[in-house]
C-alpha positions as CSV (number, residue, x, y, z in Angstrom):
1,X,0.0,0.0,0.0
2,X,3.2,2.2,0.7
3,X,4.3,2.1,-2.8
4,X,0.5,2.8,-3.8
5,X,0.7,5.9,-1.9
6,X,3.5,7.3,-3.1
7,X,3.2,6.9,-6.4
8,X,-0.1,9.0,-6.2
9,X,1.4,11.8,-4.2
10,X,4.2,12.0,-7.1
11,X,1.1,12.8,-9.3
12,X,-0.5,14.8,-7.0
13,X,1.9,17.8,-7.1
14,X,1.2,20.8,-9.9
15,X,5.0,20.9,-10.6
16,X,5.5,17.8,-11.0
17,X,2.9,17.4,-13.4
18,X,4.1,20.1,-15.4
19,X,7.5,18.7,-15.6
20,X,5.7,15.4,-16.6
21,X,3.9,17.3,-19.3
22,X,7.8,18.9,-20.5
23,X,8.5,15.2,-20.8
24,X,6.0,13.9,-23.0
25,X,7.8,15.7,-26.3
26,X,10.6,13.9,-25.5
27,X,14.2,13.8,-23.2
28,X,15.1,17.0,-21.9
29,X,17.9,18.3,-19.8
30,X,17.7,19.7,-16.4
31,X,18.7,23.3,-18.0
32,X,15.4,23.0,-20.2
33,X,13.1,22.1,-17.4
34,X,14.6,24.6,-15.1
35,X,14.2,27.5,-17.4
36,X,10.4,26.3,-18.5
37,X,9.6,26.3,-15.4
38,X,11.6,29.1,-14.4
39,X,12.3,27.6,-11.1
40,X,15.9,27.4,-9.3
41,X,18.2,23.5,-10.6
42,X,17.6,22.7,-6.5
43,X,13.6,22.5,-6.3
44,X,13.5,20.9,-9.9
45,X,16.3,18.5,-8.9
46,X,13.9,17.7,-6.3
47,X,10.6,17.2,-7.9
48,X,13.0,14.9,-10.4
49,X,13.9,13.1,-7.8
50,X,10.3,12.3,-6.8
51,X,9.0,11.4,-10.0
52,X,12.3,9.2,-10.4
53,X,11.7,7.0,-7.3
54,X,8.3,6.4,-8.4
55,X,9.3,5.2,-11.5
56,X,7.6,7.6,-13.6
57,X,11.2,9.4,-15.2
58,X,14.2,7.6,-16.2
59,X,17.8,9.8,-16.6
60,X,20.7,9.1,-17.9
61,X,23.8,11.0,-17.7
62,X,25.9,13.4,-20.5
63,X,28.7,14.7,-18.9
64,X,28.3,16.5,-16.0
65,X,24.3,16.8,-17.2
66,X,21.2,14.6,-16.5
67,X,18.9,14.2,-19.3
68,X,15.2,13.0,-18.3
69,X,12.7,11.4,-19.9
70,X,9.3,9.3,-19.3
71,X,9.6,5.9,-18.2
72,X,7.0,3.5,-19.5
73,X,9.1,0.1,-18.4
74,X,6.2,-0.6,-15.7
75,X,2.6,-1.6,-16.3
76,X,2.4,0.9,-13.7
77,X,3.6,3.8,-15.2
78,X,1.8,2.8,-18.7
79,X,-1.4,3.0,-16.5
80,X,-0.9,6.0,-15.0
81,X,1.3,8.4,-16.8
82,X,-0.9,8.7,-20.0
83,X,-3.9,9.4,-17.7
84,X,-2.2,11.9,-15.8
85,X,-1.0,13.6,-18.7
86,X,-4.3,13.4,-20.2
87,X,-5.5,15.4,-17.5
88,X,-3.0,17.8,-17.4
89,X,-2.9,20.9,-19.2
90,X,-4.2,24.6,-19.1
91,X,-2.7,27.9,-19.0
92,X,1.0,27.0,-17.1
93,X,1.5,24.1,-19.3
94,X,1.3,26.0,-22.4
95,X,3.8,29.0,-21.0
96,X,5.9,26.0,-19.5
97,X,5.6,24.9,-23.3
98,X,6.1,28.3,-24.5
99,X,9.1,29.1,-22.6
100,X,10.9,25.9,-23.3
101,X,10.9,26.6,-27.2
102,X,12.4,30.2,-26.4
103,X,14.8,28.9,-23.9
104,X,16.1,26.0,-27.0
105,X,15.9,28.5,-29.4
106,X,18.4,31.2,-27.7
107,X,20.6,28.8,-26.5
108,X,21.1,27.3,-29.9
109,X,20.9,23.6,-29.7
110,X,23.6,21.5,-27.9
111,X,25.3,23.7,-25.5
112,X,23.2,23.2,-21.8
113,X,22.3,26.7,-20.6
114,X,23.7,25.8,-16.7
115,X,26.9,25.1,-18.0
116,X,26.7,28.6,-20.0
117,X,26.4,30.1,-17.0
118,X,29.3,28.3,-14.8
119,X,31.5,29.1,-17.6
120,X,30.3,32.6,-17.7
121,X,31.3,32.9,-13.4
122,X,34.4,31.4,-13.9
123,X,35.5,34.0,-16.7
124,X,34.3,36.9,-14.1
């Protein structure tokens, strides 16, 4: 029943829903999530982490960067992910949406955003 539990308080968080919804175009790294959400790498890292244990997100590492992307490798999360995401949606999912396109698009592809920025405070 535990594991029951917590895999619908993963769901039952508006963040972590909206990070779900990031996820259904496809693998994204943290940087992306971060700046569609426009939240800090800490609280996403920890929503992440959530939705990891509950089996809903897989990740795999790049260099010094996690990727993340659905996990449909349980009957589980083939239940419940699509209904979730069915359900999920309105105004912050499309800025989330919204923001994630501009976010790609001035960082030009390949080159994660965080690692931008580290670069950019060690040159200071």
């Amino acid at each position: 029943m535990e594991k029951t539990l917590y895999l619908f308080k993963a769901l039952s968080d508006e963040t972590r829903l909206r990070i779900l919804k990031l996820l259904e175009n496809g693998e994204l790294c943290v940087c992306d999530i971060t700046a569609a959400l426009e939240m800090n790498q800490p609280n996403v890292s920890f929503h992440l982490a959530i939705l990891k244990e509950a089996g809903f997100i897989k990740d795999r590492k790049k260099g010094r960067w996690n990727h993340y992307d659905l996990d449909f490798s349980s009957i589980t999360s083939r239940i419940l992910l699509p209904t979730a995401l069915e359900g999920a949606g309105g105004e912050k999912v499309s800025n989330d949406r919204r923001r994630l396109l501009e976010f790609r698009a001035a960082k030009g592809g390949n080159v994660c955003a965080l690692k931008q920025d580290a670069e950019k405070e060690r040159c200071r």
